[in-house]
C-alpha positions in Angstrom: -106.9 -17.9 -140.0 -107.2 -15.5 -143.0 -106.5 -11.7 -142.0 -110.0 -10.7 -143.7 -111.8 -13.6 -141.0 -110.2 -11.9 -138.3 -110.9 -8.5 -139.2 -114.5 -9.7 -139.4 -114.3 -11.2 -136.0 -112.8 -8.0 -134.5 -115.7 -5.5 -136.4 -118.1 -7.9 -135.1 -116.7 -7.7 -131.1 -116.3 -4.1 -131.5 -120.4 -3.8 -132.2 -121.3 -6.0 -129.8 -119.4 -4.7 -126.8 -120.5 -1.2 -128.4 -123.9 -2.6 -127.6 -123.5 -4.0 -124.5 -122.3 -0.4 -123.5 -125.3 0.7 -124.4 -127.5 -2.4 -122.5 -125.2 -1.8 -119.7 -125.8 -4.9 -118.0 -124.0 -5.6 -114.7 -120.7 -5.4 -114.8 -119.2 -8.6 -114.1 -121.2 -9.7 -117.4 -119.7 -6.8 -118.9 -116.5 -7.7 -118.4 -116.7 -11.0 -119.2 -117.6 -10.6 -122.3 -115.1 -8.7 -123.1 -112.7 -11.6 -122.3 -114.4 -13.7 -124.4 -115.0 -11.7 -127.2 -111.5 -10.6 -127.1 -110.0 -14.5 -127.3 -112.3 -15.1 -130.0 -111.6 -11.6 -131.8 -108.0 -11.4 -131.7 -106.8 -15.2 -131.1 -109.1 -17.8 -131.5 -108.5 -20.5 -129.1 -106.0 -18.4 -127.0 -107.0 -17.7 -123.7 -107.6 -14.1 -122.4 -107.7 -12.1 -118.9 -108.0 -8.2 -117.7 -105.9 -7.7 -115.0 -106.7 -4.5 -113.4 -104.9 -2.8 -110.2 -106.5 0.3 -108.5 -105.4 1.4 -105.2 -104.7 -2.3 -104.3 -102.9 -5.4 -105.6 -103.6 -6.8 -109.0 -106.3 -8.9 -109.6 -107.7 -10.8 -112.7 -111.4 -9.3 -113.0 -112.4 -11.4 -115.9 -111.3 -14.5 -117.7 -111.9 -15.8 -121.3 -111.7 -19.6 -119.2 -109.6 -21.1 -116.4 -106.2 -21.9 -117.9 -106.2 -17.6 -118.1 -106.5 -16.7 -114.6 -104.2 -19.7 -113.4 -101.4 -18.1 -115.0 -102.7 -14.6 -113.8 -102.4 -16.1 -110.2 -98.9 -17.5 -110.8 -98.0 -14.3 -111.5 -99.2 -12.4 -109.1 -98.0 -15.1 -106.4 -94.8 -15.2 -108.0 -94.5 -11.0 -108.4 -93.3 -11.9 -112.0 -94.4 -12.3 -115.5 -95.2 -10.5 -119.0 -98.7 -9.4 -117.5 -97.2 -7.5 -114.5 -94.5 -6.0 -116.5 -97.0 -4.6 -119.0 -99.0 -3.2 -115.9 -95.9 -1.8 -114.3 -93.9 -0.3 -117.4 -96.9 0.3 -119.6 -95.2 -1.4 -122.5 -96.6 -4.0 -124.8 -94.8 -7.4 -123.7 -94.1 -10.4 -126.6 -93.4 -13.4 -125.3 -93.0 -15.6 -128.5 -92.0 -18.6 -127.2 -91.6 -19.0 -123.2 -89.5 -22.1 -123.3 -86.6 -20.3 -124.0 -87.4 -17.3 -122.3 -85.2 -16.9 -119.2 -86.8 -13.1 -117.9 -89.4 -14.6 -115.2 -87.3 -17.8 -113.8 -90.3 -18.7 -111.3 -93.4 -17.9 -113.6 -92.1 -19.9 -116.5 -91.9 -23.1 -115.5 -95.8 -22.7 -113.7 -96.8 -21.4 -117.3 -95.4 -24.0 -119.1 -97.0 -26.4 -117.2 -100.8 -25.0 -117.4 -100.2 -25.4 -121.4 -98.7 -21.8 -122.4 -96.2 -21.5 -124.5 -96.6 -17.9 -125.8 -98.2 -14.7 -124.7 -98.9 -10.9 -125.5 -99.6 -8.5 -122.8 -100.7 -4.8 -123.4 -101.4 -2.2 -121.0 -104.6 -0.4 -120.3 -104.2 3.5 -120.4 -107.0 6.2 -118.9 -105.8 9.9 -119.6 -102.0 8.8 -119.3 -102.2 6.2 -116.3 -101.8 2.5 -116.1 -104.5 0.7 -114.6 -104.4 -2.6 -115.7 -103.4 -5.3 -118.7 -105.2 -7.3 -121.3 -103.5 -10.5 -121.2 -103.5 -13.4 -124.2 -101.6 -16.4 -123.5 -101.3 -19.1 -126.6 -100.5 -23.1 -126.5 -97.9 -23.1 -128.8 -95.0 -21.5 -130.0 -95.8 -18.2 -132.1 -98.8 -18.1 -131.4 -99.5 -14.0 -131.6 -97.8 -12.7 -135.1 -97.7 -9.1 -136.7 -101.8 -9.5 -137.2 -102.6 -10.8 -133.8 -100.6 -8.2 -132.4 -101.9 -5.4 -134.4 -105.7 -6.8 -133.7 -104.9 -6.8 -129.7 -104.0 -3.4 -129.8 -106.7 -2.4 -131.7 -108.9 -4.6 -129.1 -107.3 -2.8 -126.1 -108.0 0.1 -127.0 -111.8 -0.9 -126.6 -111.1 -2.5 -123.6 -110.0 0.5 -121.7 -113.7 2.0 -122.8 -114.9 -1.1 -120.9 -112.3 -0.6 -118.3 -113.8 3.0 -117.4 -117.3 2.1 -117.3 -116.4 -0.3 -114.8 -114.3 2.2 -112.4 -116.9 4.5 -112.4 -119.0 1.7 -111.4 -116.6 0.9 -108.5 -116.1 4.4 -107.8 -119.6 5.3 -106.8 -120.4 2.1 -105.1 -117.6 3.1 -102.6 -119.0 6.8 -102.5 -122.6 4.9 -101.8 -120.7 3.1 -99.0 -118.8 6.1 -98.0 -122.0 7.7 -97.6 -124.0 5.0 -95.9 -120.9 5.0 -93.1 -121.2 8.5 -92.7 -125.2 8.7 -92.4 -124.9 5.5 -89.7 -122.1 7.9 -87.7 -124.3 10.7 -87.7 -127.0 8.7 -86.1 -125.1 7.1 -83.6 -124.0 10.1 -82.5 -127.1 11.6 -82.7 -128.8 9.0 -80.5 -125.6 9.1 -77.8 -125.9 13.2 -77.6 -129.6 12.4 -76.5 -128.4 10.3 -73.9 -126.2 12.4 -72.0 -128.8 15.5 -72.7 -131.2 12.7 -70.6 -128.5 11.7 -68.4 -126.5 14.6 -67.6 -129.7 17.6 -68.3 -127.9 19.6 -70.5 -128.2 20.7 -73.8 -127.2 19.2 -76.9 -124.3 21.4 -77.6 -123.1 20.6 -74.5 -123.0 17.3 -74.9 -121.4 17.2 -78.1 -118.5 18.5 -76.4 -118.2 16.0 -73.8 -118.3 13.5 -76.7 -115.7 15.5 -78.4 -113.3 15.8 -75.6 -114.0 12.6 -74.4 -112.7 11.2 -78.4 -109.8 13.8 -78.1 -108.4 12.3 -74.9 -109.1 8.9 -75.2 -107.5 9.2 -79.1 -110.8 7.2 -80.2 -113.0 8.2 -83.1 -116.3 9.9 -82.4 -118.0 7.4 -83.5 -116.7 4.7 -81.5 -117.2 7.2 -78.2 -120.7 7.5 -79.4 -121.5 3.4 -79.8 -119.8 2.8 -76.2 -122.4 5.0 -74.7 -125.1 3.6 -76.4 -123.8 0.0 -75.2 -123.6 1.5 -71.5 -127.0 2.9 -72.0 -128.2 0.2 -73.3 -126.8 -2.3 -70.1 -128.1 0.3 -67.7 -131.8 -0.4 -69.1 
């Protein structure tokens, strides 16, 4: 494919991931399409995944098509391959052809059999930390030359725009759950302080402190304290 056709291709990703930024539709479809805009983009016909690992393992969180997150899972099963090395040394990793490539022993042959004989994995930087790798993987032989390779990094670079938007996504649906935890505490305890002011007559200060002793000595959370008085109240009805 002439350099000017992919160059084309690559404009016309860049304004419509611009514009699905701007949409902002959920993100799974966000991310998505950025797989698939990125095979078509950079290598046409390849196949492409984001790998992405945040406090956790690493895990494929979109796919251009199946044969991409196969060879993702190999890899992570296997704890080997181009995509993890890019994640973990936050280099650029060429694998021209794998047939004759003896650095992952156990991923190669697993590769080679879902039809990849080449791949090109980059890493994904926010402010100077790995979080992840955009991942092509070709069917034959040479598959990602000088202007593939120069594309893909251009692409990357994109991606990692993407890449935020969908932490911060992440981020404040855990602060959403964070805070829904912490509002359901507060009412548990809540409700088990008004049962030992009704059981016990005293105050509600005082019976915060039994609940707090009673967590210190028993080396339980308040919470849990809390519930197990409710359950007792609740048997006693």
């Amino acid at each position: 494919m002439p350099e000017s056709t992919v160059s084309a291709e690559l404009v016309g990703s860049f304004t419509e991931l611009t514009d699905l930024l701007v949409a902002m539709p959920d993100v799974g479809t966000l991310l998505q399409r950025t797989a698939t805009l990125a095979a078509a983009a950079v290598a046409p016909y390849a196949s492409c995944g984001i790998t992405l690992a945040r406090n956790g393992p690493p895990l494929t969180i979109a796919a251009s098509d199946v044969r991409s997150s196969q060879v993702d899972e190999q890899q992570y099963e296997w704890d080997e391959g181009p995509c993890l090395d890019a994640l973990r040394q936050g280099v650029v990793v060429d694998v021209p052809d794998l047939a004759g490539d003896e650095r992952w022993p156990r991923y190669r042959p697993r590769a080679l059999a879902l039809g990849v004989r080449s791949s090109l994995s980059l890493p994904l930087r926010i402010r100077d930390e790995t979080v992840g790798a955009l991942n092509f993987y070709g069917g034959r032989a040479g598959r990602f030359g000088s202007v593939e390779r120069e594309h893909a990094d251009i692409y990357a670079r994109q991606v990692v725009n993407v890449v935020t938007v969908a932490l911060r996504h992440f981020e404040q649906v855990e602060l959403i759950e964070q805070l829904r935890g912490a509002l359901m505490s507060r009412a548990t305890i809540d409700q088990a302080i008004g049962v030992l002011v009704a059981r016990e007559g005293i105050d509600p200060e005082q019976a915060f402190v039994l609940l707090r002793r009673a967590s210190q000595n028993s080396n339980v959370k308040l919470r849990e304290v809390a519930a197990a008085i409710l359950r007792s109240a609740g048997k006693r009805r």
